[in-house]
C-alpha positions in Angstrom: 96.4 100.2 88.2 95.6 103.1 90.7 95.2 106.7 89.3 97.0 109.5 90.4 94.8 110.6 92.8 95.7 107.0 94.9 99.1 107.8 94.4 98.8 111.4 95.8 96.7 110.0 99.0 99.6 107.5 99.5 103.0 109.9 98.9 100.6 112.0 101.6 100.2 109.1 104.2 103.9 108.3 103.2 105.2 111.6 104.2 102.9 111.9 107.2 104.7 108.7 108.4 108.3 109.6 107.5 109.1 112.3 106.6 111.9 114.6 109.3 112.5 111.5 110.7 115.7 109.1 110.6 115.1 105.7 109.7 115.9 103.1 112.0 114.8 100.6 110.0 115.3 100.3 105.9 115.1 97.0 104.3 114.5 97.0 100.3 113.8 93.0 99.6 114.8 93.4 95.5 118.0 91.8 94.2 119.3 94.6 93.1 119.4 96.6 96.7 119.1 93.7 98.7 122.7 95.2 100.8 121.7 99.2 100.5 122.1 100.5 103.9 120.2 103.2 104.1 119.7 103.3 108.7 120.4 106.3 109.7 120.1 109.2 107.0 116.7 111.0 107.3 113.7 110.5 105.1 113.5 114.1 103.2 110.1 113.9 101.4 108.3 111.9 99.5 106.9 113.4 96.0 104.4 111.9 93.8 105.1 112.1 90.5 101.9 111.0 87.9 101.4 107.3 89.3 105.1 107.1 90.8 106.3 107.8 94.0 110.0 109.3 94.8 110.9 108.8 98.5 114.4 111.6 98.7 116.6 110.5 101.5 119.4 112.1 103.1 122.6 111.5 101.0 121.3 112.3 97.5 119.6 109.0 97.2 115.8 108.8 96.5 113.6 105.6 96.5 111.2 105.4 93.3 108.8 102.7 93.5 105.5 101.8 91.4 102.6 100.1 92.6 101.6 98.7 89.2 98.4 96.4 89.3 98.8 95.2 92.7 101.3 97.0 94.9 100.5 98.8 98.2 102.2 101.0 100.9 100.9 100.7 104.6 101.8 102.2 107.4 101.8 100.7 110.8 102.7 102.0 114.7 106.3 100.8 115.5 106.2 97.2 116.6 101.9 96.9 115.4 101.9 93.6 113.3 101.8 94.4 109.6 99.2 93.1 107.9 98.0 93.8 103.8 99.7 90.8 102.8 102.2 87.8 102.6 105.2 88.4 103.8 107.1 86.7 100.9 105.1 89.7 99.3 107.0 92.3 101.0 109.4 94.5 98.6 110.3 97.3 101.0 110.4 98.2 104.5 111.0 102.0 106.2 110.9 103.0 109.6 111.7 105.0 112.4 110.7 105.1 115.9 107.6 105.7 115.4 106.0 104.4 112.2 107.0 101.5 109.7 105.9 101.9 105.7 105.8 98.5 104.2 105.5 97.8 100.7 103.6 95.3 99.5 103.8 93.8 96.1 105.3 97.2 94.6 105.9 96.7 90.9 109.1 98.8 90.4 111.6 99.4 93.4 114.7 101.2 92.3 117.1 103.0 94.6 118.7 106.1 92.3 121.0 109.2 92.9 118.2 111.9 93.5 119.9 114.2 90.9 118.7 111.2 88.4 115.2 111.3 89.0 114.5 112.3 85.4 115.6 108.9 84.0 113.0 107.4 85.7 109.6 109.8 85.3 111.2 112.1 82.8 109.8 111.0 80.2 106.0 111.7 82.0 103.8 114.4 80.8 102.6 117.2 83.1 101.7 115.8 86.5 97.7 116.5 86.9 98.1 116.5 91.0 101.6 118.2 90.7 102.6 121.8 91.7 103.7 122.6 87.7 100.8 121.5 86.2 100.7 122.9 82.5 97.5 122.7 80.9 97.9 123.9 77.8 100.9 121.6 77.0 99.2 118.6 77.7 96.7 119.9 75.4 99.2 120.5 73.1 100.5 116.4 73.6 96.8 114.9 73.2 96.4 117.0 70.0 99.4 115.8 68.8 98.1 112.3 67.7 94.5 113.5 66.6 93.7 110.2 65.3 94.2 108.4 68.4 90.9 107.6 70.2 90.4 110.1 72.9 90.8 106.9 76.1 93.8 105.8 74.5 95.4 109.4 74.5 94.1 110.3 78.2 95.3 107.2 79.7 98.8 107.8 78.0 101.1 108.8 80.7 103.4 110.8 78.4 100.7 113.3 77.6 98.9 114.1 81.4 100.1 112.1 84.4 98.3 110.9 86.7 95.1 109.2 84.2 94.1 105.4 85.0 91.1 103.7 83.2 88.0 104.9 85.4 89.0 108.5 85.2 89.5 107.9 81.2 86.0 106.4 81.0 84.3 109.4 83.1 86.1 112.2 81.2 84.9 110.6 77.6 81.2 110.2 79.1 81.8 114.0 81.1 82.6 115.0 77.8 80.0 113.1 75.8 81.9 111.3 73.2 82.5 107.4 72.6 85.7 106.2 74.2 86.7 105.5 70.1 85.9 108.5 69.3 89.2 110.3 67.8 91.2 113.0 69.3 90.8 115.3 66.4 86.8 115.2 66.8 86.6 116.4 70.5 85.2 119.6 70.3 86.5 121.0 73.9 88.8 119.4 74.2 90.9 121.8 76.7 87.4 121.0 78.9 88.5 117.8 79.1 91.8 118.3 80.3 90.3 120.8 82.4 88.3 118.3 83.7 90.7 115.7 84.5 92.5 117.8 86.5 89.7 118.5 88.5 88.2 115.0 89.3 91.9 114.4 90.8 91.8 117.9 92.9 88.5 116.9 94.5 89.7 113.3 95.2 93.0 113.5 96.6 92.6 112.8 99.6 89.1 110.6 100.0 89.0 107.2 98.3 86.2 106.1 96.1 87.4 108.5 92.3 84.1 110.0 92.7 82.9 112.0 89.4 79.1 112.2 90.4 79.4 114.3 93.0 77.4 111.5 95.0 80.0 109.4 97.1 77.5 107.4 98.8 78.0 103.7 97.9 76.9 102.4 94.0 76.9 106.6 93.2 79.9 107.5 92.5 80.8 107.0 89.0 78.7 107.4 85.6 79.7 104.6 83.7 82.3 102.8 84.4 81.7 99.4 86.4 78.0 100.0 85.4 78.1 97.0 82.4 74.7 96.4 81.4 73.2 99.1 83.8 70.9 102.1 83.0 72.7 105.0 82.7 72.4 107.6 84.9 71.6 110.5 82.6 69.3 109.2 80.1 68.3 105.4 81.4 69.7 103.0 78.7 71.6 100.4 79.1 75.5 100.6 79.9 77.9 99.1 77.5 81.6 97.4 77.9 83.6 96.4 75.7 88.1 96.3 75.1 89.7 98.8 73.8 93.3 98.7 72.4 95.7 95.7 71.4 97.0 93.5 74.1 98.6 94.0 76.0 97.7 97.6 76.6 93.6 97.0 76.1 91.8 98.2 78.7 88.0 97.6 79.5 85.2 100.4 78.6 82.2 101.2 79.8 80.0 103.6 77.7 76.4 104.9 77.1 75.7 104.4 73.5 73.1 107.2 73.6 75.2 109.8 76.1 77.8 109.2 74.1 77.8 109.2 70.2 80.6 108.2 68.3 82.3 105.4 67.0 82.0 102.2 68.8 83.3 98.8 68.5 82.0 95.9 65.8 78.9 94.3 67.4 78.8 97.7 69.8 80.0 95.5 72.4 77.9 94.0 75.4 
């Protein structure tokens, strides 16, 4: 699933493309607003919101869609042959005389009264990219299961939005603890939300989630994707193993001597 920084990048592009601009074309291919009608109000803004994206369209409508695993948006010239995928793929299509955003495989497309926003990312915690960003309460919503492994509570949208599994597995190595390692025995754990917050700043715009500093290619992250690999700190070999129940496990990638803590039975591969 992308992080927030991907979604950021893509509400930016998105806005770029329609934003001031009256649509001329506005085609959602979901059952459910298959017949909205949308040609001809203007395309207000387009907010990202943790890993969701809210497109506000003239008439107190806005557009939230979720890429999900697989989704996409691209944005092409007026009349430039899309490409990015199948078009039995497409789920929505918006554009104006100059651009067309088209929506590949988007995982949630829900057309909703803009003054109802809330009932679909209200129940997200403070958005890491966002201009309200509250530290200290999403401190306060990690600390509030402290024996919940520290991956598990970053990656939880209702505590910081905007969190997807590399940026989990960075943080816990930035921070030097086992991804099983429980909430309640992070020492700085403010740093680490600190942290988080950040990684996404810095990578907004650019693609890659770089957390070495290095975004040259095979440099840009510490652990993660790295199975079986030296680490880069201290040389030993990388581990991976799940993390979670199923459905909601998600691969890790740790350095069992970085990183000290609990760790899986076996101490994975």
């Amino acid at each position: 699933m992308p992080e927030g920084d991907s979604v950021y990048r893509t509400a930016w592009e998105l806005r770029r493309a329609l934003a001031g601009q009256v649509l001329t074309v506005a085609e959602l291919r979901v059952p459910a607003h298959a017949t909205a009608d949308l040609v001809g109000r203007e395309v207000l803004d387009v907010v990202p919101r943790g890993k969701h994206l809210l497109t506000r369209i003239e008439g107190g409508l806005t557009l939230h869609t979720h890429l999900r695993m697989e989704g996409r948006w691209r944005v092409f010239a007026a009349g430039e042959p899309w490409s990015g995928g199948q078009p039995f793929q497409i789920r929505a299509v918006l554009g104006n005389v100059e651009r067309t955003a088209v929506g590949y495989r988007l995982g949630v497309v829900e057309l909703l009264p803009t003054a109802q926003e809330a009932r679909a990312v209200g129940h997200l915690g403070p958005d890491l990219l966002g201009p309200d960003w509250d530290e200290a309460e999403a401190v306060r919503r990690v600390s509030a299961t402290p024996g919940r492994t520290l991956c598990e509570a970053l990656l939880d949208q209702r505590n910081l939005a905007g969190i997807g599994n590399v940026y989990a597995n960075e943080l816990c190595f930035l921070a030097q603890v086992s991804p099983w390692t429980p909430v309640a025995q992070v020492g700085e754990l403010p740093r680490v939300v600190h942290a988080a917050r950040q990684l996404l700043l810095v990578n907004k715009l650019r693609h890659g989630h770089v957390t070495t500093g290095d975004p040259g290619p095979d440099r840009q992250h510490w652990v993660y994707g790295r199975a079986h690999r030296p680490c880069r700190r201290c040389g030993a070999a990388v581990r991976t193993a799940r993390l979670g129940l199923p459905p909601q496990d998600r691969v890790v990638f740790w350095c069992p001597r970085c990183q000290p803590g609990p760790a899986p039975a076996g101490r994975g591969r």
